[in-house]
N, C-alpha and C positions, 0 to 999 in steps of 0.2 A: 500794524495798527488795526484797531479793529471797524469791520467792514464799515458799521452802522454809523460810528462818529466820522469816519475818512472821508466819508461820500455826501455827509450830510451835514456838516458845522457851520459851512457856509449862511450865512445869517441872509434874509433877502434886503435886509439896514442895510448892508455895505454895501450893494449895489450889483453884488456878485449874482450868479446863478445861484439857487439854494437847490442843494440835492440833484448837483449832475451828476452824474453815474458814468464812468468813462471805461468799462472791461465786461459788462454782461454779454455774453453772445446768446442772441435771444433765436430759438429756433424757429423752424419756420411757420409752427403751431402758435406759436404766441406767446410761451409760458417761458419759465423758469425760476426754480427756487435754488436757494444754497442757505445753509448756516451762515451766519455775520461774523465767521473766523475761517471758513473753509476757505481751503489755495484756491479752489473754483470763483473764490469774489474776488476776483480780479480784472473787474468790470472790463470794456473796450467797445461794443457799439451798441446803446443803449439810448434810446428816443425816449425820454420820461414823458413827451406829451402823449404820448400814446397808449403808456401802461400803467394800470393801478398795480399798487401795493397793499402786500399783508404783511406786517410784520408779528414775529412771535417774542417778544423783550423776557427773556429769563434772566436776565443780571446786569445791574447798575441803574443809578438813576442818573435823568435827562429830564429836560426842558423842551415837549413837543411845541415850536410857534408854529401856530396852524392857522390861515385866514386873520384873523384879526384876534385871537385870541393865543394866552399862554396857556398850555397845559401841564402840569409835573406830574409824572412818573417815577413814582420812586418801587415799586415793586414790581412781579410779572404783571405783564399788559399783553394787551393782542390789540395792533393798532391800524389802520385803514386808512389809506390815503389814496386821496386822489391827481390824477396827471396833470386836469386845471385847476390845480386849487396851489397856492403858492403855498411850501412848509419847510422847514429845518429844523434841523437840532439843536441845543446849545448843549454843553455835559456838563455835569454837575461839577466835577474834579475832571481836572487832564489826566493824573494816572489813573483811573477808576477803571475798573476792569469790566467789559459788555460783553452779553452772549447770548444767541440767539438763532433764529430764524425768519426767513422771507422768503417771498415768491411774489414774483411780477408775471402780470398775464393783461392781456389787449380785453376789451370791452366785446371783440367780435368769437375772445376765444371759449368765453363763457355765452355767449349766443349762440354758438355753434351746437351747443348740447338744449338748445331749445329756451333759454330760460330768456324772457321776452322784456323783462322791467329792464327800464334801464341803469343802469351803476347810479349814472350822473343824478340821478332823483332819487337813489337810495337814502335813506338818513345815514346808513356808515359810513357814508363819500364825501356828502355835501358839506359846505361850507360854514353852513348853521347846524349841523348836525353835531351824534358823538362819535367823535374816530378812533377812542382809546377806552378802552375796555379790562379794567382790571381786575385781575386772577385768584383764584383760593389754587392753593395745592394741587386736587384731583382736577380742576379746568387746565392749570397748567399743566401736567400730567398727561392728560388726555390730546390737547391741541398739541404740544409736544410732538407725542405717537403719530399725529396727521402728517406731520410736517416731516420728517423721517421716513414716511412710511412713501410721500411722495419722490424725497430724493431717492429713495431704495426704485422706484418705479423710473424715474428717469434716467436710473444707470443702465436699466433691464433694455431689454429688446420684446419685452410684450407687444404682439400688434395692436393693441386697443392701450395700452396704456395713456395715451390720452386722454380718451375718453372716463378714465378709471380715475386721473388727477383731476379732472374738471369735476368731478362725482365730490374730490376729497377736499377740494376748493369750494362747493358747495355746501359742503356739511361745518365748512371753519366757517362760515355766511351765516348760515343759519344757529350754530351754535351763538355766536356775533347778538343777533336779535334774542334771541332767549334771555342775556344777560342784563343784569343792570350796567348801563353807562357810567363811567368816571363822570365828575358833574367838579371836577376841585381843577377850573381854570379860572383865570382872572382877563380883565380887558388891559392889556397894557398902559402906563402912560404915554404922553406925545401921542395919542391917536392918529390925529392927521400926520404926523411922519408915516406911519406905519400902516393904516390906508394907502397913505402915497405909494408907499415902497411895493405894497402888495399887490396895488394897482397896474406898476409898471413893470414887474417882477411876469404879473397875469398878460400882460398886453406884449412883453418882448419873447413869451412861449408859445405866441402864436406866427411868429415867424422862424426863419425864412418859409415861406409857402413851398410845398415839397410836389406839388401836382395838380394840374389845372381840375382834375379830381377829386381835393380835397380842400375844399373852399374855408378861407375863416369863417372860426365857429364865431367869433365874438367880435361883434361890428361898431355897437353901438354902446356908448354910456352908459345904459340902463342893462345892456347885457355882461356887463362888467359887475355893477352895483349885484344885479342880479346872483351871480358866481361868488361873489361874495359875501353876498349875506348882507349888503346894506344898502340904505335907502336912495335911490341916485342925487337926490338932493345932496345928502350928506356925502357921498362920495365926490359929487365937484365943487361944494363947499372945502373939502378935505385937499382936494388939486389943487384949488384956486390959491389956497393959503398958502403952500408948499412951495409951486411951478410956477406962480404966477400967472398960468396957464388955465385955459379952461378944458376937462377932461377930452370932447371933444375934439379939438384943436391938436391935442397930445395924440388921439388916435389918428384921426386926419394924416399928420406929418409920418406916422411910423407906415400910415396905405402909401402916402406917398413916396414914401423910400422907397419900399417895396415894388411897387408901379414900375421906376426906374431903373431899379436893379433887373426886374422880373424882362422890363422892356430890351434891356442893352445884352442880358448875359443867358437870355433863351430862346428858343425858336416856336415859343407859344405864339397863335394871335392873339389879336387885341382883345380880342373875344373871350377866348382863354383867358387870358391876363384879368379881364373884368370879374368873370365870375369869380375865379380862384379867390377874386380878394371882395367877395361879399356883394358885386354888382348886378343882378338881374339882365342886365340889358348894357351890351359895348356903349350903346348912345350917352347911358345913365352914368358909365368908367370914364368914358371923352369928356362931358359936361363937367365930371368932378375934376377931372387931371390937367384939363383947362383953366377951370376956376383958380385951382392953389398952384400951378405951374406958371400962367401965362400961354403955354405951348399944348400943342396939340400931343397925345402918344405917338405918333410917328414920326413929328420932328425928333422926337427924345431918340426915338427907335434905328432913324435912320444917324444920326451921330452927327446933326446939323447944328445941335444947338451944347454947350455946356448943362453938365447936369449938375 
């Protein structure tokens, strides 16, 4: 089956992950491309919070849901997604035949060659932005040759080849802005499902917490609303009608799982445990873990009380 539908049909409605990737072995640079038919997509440990995409779409059309909008695809595109940003595919036809190109790379692997903006404020990434980019001939043609021309570099044994993909990764960026955007998407109906979905779709990629290290990016309502693309009003109007729930309260419970799990099944301190999950100050992590537990983090930790 082919790479781009298999990995990515998953709808974030159903409640599923959208676009897990379960076969890329990602090196230790950060990159990796294959064709969306190559025996190399056969995904196996692949963190999608941590890596953007490019895809190169030469054949069949699809239905990108990205953020809170549909986009159709019915010809070549060059598409940009990002690792927080909730997205999948729907296919137009189940036997329709896809073919293509990708390459997944870390935020820090295009850093590495200097280039200082961040992804996450690009307009190709963002959530209000355009991610899909559609092709005459000689653009397809050309971006094609990129993409090729990198897998040919990733089989070699050049010692800078790295450095020479990240160059090739840069010029698909910059052709990217040169272009005119696709602009032929629509806002779905049932919006508030679909807020919802993407809401909690955004909030359950921010766990499990992988390092006292690597603390959540995304804490609050407004930095949800924000990744989004909408206004936090509207987004816990959008909760409230759905969960019955107020946006907050939805995040609250998923720090609190986390708290407890983080507390019973590591050897972090409390300390650790605080900041990893967005708290400045152990005092600031106690007062909250207190408030919506009843118990202190150490009751939980020492295994005194039911969790």
């Amino acid at each position: 089956m082919n790479c781009l539908i298999l990995n990515m049909q998953q709808n974030p409605v159903s409640g599923k992950k959208a676009n897990s990737f379960s076969g890329i072995h990602i090196d230790p640079i950060q990159f990796r491309v294959a064709g969306m038919n190559d025996d190399k997509c056969k995904l196996t440990a692949y963190n999608r919070r941590d890596f953007y995409k490019i895809s190169l779409i030469t054949k069949g059309c699809s239905t990108l849901l990205y953020a809170n909008r549909d986009i159709e695809i019915s010809r070549p595109a060059l598409v940009f997604t990002n690792p927080l940003i909730p997205y999948s595919w729907d296919a137009k036809e189940e036997d329709m035949v896809y073919d293509g190109h990708f390459c997944v790379f870390s935020e820090d692997f295009l850093h590495t060659g200097a280039r200082m903006e961040s992804l996450q404020d690009s307009t190709l990434f963002k959530a209000d932005g355009n991610p899909v980019y559609l092709l005459d001939e000689e653009q397809l043609k050309y971006l094609k040759s990129i993409f090729e021309r990198m897998q040919t570099e990733m089989d070699g044994d050049y010692v800078y080849k790295y450095e020479l993909i990240r160059n090739y990764v840069n010029v698909i960026i910059h052709e990217a802005v040169k272009m005119q955007p696709a602009v032929a998407y629509f806002n779905p109906t049932n919006a508030a499902s679909r807020i919802t979905n993407l809401f909690l779709t955004l909030l359950e990629k921010q766990f499990p917490v992988d390092s006292p290290q690597d603390p959540l990016k995304l804490k609050k309502a407004g930095d949800y609303a924000e990744r989004l693309s909408v206004h936090v009003n509207h987004l816990n109007a959008a909760i409230q009608e759905v969960t019955g729930k107020s946006t907050t309260t939805i995040i609250n419970e998923a720090i609190i799982a986390e708290a407890k799990s983080l507390l019973l099944h590591t050897d972090w301190s409390v300390a650790e445990i605080a900041f990893s999950l967005g708290f400045e100050y152990a005092s600031y992590f106690n007062n909250f873990f207190k408030k919506h537990t009843g118990y202190t983090p150490m009751k939980i930790r020492n295994n005194s009380l039911p969790v």
